[in-house]
N, C-alpha and C positions, 0 to 999 in steps of 0.2 A: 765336417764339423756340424753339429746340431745345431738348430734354432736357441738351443737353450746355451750350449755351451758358447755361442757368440755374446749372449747378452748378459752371461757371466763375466766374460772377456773385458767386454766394453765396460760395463758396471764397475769392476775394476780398475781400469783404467780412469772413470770418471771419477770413481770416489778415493784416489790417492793421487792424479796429477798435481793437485796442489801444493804436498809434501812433496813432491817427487817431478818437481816441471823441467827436469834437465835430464831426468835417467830415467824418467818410467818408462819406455821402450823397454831396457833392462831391465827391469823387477816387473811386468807384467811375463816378459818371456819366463824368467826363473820362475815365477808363484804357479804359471800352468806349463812348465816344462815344455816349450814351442821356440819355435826360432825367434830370432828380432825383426826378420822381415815380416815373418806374418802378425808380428804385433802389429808393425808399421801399415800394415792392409785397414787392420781396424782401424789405428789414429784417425788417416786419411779420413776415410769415409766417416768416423766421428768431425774431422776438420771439414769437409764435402758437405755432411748436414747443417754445419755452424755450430756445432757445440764445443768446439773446441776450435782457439785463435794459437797460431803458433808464429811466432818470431826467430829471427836470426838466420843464418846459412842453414847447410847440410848437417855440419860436421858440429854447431855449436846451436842447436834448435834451442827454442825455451818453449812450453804447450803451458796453456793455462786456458780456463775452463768461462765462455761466452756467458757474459749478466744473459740470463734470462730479465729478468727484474732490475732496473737499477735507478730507481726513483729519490730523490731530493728535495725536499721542500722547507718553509723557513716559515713558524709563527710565531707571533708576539705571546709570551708569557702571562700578561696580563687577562684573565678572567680565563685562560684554559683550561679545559678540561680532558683529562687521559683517555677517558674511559670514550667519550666522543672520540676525538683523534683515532684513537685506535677502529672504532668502525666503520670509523667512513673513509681514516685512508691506509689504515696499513693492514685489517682482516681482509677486504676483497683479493688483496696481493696473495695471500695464502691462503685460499679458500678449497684450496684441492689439496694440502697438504696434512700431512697422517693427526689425526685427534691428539696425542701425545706432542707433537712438535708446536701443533697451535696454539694448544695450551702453556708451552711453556714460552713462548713469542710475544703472548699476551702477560703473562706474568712479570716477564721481565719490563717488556717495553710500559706497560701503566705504571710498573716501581719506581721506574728509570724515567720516566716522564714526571710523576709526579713531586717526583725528587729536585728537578730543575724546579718546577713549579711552586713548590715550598718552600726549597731551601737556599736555593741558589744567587737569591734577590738580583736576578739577573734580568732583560727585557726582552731577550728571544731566546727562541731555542732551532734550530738548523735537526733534520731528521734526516736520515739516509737507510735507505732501505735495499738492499743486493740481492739477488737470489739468484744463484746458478744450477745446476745438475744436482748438484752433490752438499749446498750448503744456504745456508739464510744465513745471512746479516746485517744488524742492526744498530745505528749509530747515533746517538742523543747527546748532540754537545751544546750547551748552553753557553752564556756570557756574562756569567756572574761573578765571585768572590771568588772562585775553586775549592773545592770540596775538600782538599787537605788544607788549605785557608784559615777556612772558616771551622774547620772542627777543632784545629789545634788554641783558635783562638777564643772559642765559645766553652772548649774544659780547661783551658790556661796551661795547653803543654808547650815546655821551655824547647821542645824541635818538632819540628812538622814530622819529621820520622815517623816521632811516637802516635799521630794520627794513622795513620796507617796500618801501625798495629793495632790499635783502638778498634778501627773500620771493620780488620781481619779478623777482630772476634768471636762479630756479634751483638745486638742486643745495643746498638749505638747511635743515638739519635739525639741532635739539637736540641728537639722539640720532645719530649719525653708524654705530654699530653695528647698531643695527637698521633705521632708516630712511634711503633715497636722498635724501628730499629732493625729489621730483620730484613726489608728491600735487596741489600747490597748481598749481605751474605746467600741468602739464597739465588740471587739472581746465579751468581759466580760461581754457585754449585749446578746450577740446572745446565748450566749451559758448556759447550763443549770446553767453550776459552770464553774469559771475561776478562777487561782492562779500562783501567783509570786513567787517564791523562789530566794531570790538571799542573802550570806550574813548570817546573821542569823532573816531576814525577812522575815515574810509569810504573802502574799496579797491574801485576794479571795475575791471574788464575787460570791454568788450562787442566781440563777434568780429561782423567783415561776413558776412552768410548766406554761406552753402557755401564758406566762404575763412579760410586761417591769418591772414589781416590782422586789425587792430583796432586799438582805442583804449580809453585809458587814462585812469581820474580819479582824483583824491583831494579827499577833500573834509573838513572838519576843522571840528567842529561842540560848542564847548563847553557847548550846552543841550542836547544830545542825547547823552546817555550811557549806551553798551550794556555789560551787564557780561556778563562771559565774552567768547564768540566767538559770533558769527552768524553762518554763510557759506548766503548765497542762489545758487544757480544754477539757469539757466532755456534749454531748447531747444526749437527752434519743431518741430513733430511730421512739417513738412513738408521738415526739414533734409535734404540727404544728405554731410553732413560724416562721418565715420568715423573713431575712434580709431583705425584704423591710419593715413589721411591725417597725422593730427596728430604721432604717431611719428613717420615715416615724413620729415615735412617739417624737426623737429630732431634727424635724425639726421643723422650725415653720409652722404654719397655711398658712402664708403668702409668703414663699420661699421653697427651698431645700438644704438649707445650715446646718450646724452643730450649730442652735441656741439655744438649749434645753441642758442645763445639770443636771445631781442627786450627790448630793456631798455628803456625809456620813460626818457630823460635826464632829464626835470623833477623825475624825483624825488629828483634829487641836489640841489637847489634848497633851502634854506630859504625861506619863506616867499617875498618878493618879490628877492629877492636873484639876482642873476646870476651863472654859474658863471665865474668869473674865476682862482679862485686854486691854486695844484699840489694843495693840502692835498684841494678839494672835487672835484681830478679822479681825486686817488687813495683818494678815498672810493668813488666811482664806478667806478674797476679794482679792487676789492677781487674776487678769486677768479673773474678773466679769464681766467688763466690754467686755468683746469678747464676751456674751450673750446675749440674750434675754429673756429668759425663764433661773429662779435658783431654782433649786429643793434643799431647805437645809433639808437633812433628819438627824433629833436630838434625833434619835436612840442608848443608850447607854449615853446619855448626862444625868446623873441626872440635874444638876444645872447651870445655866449660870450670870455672873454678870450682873450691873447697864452699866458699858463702854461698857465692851464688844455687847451689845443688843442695846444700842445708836449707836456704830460706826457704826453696819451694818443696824439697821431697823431706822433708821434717817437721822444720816449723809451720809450713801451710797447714800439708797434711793431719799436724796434730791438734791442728786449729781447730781447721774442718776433715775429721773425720770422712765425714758422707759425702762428700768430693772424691771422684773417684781421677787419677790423675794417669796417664796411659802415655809414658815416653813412647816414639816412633823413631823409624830410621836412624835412631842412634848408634856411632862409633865406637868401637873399643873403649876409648878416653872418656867420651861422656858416660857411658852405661856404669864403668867403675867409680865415680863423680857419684851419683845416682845410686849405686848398692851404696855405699859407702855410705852416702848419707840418710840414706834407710834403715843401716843398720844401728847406727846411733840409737842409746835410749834415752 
């Protein structure tokens, strides 16, 4: 075996053990057609160097992947500044890390800092910073109001849900004079996975390697209660995604402005409920109009009603013409919803 074809092997091995810390023996032999002992040669000697910590017996191992980096620290919110922070203690961390990754490490983490800093009227903020082989990550939880808290209570929405979806817009911000609004959504695109915790709400975002796609959860957990704001983002080191990519892909054709958004529809959803009625479509077009480009992705949507598909693919539509309105991952049921109510005159 070659010099090269080892540190394929390994690479491999590094940049999926963490999806994979129970079988990847198994799927590094399958990806390069080799035995499982000779995978088990590499582990080792990646365990042997320290880059990899494995747990449990023979027969039930777990492998997961040695902090290079795993620093913590706690400051007072009062008089901070991001843009300090960021140089003096978390660039020297990633100073030998690819131009593309750094830049988007610093995007996120000054967004995500200065967001505790403005909005959070909290008194500290706790920072954690990870860096293994294969990934950076980034953790800024503060102690303030919580970010679905305070958003539902500053535009007067009758369930914090609806913040949520508000948040997954775009274009959404407290403070409208000093901030665009745009911090959270781009973060949650640059990065591989992005997540909220605030409350007993869990927001993520995790993006497909090198690609604006993705998908979307909420998860809603009342023994698990975070107070303040938590937001985790994570980039794998061997990305070549690029914050001007991510720009670049919601702007429009024609400008450089914030004209393109991707809306995850379930989140107009209460609980088990299906989106049937005008009331929960024009929750869902609240500040459509700030676009040009609507990515509605109907991902987890089984079923949509008769109103609800008239208020938005007719009545919007004929509202605002030059809205351009782009179903996704829709079913059978909702795409005939949707002709249907297009073809109305």
């Amino acid at each position: 075996m070659t010099p090269r074809q080892t540190q394929e092997i390994r690479n491999f091995i590094i940049f999926n053990i963490e999806e994979h810390p129970n079988d990847i023996a198994i799927l590094t032999a399958e990806n390069f057609s080799i035995s499982r002992q000779a995978v088990l040669r590499h582990i080792n000697k990646l365990i042997k160097d320290g880059s990899i910590i494995v747990k449990g017996n023979t027969r039930d191992r777990i492998y997961s992947l040695k902090p290079i980096i795993d620093s913590i620290f706690q400051l007072s919110l009062k008089g901070l500044e991001e843009d300090i922070v960021w140089r003096e203690k978390i660039s020297p961390l990633l100073s030998d890390v690819s131009d593309n990754i750094h830049k988007i490490c610093y995007y996120g983490f000054t967004e995500m800092l200065n967001n505790a800093i403005d909005h959070s009227n909290g008194k500290k903020v706790i920072i954690n910073i990870k860096r293994t082989l294969s990934e950076i990550k980034i953790c800024v939880t503060d102690d303030g109001i919580g970010i679905f808290n305070k958003i539902q209570k500053e535009l007067g929405l009758n369930d914090i849900l609806h913040a949520i979806l508000e948040l997954s817009k775009g274009k959404l911000t407290t403070d409208p004079k000093r901030h665009s609004g745009e911090g959270i959504f781009f973060s949650s695109r640059i990065f591989d996975n992005f997540s909220i915790a605030s409350g007993n709400l869990y927001f993520a975002h995790f993006s497909k390697a090198n690609s604006t796609d993705g998908s979307d959860w909420l998860v809603e957990d009342k023994a698990d209660i975070v107070e303040g704001t938590s937001i985790n983002m994570g980039i794998r080191l061997d990305s070549t995604r690029t914050t001007k990519d991510v720009f670049d892909y919601y702007s429009g054709n024609d400008d450089y402005g914030f004209t393109k958004t991707h809306i995850p529809v379930f989140l107009a959803q209460h609980g088990k409920e299906n989106l049937i009625s005008r009331s929960q479509a024009k929750r869902l077009l609240t500040r459509f109009e700030r676009f040009k480009e609507i990515i509605l992705d109907f991902q987890d949507v089984e079923s949509i009603g008769q109103a609800f598909a008239d208020e938005i693919f007719r009545v919007f539509q004929n509202e605002y013409p030059n809205i351009n309105l782009y179903p996704i991952n829709a079913n059978e049921q909702v795409l005939n919803m949707i002709k249907r109510a297009q073809s109305v005159i």
